[in-house]
N, C-alpha and C positions, 0 to 999 in steps of 0.2 A: 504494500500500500504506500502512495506518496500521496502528499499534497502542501499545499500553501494556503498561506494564513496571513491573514490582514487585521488587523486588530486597534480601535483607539480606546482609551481610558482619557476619563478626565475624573483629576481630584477635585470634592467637593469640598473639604474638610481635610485637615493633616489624616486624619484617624478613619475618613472614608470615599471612597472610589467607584465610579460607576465606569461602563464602558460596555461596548457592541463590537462585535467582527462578521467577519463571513470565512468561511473555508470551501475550497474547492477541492476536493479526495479523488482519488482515483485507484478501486481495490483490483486485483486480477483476481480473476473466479473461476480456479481451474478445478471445483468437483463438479459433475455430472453429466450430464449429455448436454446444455446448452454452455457452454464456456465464453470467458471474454472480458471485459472489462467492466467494473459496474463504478459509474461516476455518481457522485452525490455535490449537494450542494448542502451547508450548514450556514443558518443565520443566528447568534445568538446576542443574549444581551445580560450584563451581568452587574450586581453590588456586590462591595467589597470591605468589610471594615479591618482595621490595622492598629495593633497595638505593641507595646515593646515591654516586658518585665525582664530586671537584670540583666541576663546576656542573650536572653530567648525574643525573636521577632515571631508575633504570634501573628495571623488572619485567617479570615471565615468566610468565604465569598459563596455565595449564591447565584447561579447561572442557569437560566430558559435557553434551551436550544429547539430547534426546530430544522431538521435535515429529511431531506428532500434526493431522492434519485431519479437522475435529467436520464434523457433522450427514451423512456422506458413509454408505454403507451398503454400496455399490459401488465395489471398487477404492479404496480413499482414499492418498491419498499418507502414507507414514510415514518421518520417517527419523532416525537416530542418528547426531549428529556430536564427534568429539572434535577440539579447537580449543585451538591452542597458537599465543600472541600473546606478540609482544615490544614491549615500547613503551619511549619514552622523552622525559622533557622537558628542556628548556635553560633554567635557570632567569639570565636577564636583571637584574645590577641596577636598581633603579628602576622596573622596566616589568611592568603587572599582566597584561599579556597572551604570557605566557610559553608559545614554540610546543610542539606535543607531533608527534611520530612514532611511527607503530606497525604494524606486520606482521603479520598473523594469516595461518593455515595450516588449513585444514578438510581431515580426516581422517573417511572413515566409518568406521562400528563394525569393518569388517574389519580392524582397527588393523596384520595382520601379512603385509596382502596387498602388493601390488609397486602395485596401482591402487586402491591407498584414498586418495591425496591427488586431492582433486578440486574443491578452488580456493582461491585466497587474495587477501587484501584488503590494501591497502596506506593507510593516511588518515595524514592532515594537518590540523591544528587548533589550536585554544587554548582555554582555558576561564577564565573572569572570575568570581573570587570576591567575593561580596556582605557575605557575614560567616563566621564561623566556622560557621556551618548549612547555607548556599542558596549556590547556585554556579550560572553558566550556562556549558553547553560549546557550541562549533560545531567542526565537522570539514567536511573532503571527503573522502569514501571512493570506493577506485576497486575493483572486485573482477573476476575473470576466474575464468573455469572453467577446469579443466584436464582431462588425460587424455581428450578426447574428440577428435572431430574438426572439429565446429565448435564453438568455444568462445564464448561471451557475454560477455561482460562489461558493467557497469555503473556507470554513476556516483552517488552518493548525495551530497545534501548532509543532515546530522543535526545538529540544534539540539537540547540538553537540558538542562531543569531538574532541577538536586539539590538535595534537601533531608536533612540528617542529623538523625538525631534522635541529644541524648543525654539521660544522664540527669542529673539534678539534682544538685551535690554540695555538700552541708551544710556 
């Protein structure tokens, strides 16, 4: 699977954050007799609150997603996820590669049903700041289905570049 990712945030508050992106995916689908590519589209929109005790950066962000697969006419897979993630770093004197931990919990739109949770992620990472703009993160993410009876799970490794834009001050 690749895809790309566009993403703004803006801060409302030092302590919280809202923000929207979109993703364009592109999975290869090589079990069964019809094979091939299955692209989807993700729009989502998300708050964020942030706070810092002693050396731990804590946040709790809440994100609606809503993903969508293009060019399909027949059947297309559609689905709405609400995703409620706890993370946190350990910030290390001296040391730029300071670890991160973080939980996430995927909830479908039936947000009030008993079988709307139906998997969660757990990663492990760092991220290496370049300058106050550009940042590279690495994670391992482990993710498992739930509520079913046989469950999947997967491993991910994700590599990302950030780039911040601001704006200029006189």
């Amino acid at each position: 699977m690749s895809f790309v990712e566009v993403q703004a945030q803006y801060e409302l508050k030092p302590f919280l954050a809202i923000g929207a992106g979109y993703r364009n995916s592109d999975r290869l689908d090589d079990v069964g007799k019809k094979q091939g590519h299955e692209k989807f589209n993700r729009f989502f929109g998300f708050a964020q609150a942030k706070t810092s005790f002693d050396r731990f950066d804590w946040r709790f962000r809440i994100l609606h997603q809503v993903k969508t697969q293009r060019n399909i006419s027949e059947d297309p897979k559609d689905n709405s996820r609400w995703r409620y993630k706890l993370s946190s770093r350990y910030n290390i004197p001296n040391w730029e590669l300071d670890p991160r931990l973080s939980i996430e919990f995927f909830m479908l739109d039936e947000f009030y049903s008993t079988e709307a949770y139906d998997k969660f992620r757990l990663s492990l990472g760092s991220k290496k700041r370049f300058s106050n703009t550009s940042a590279l993160s690495f994670k391992y993410l482990y993710e498992k289905e739930a509520g079913i009876t046989e469950p999947e799970s997967y491993h991910i490794l994700s590599l990302r570049y950030e780039f911040l834009f601001q704006p200029k001050v006189e």
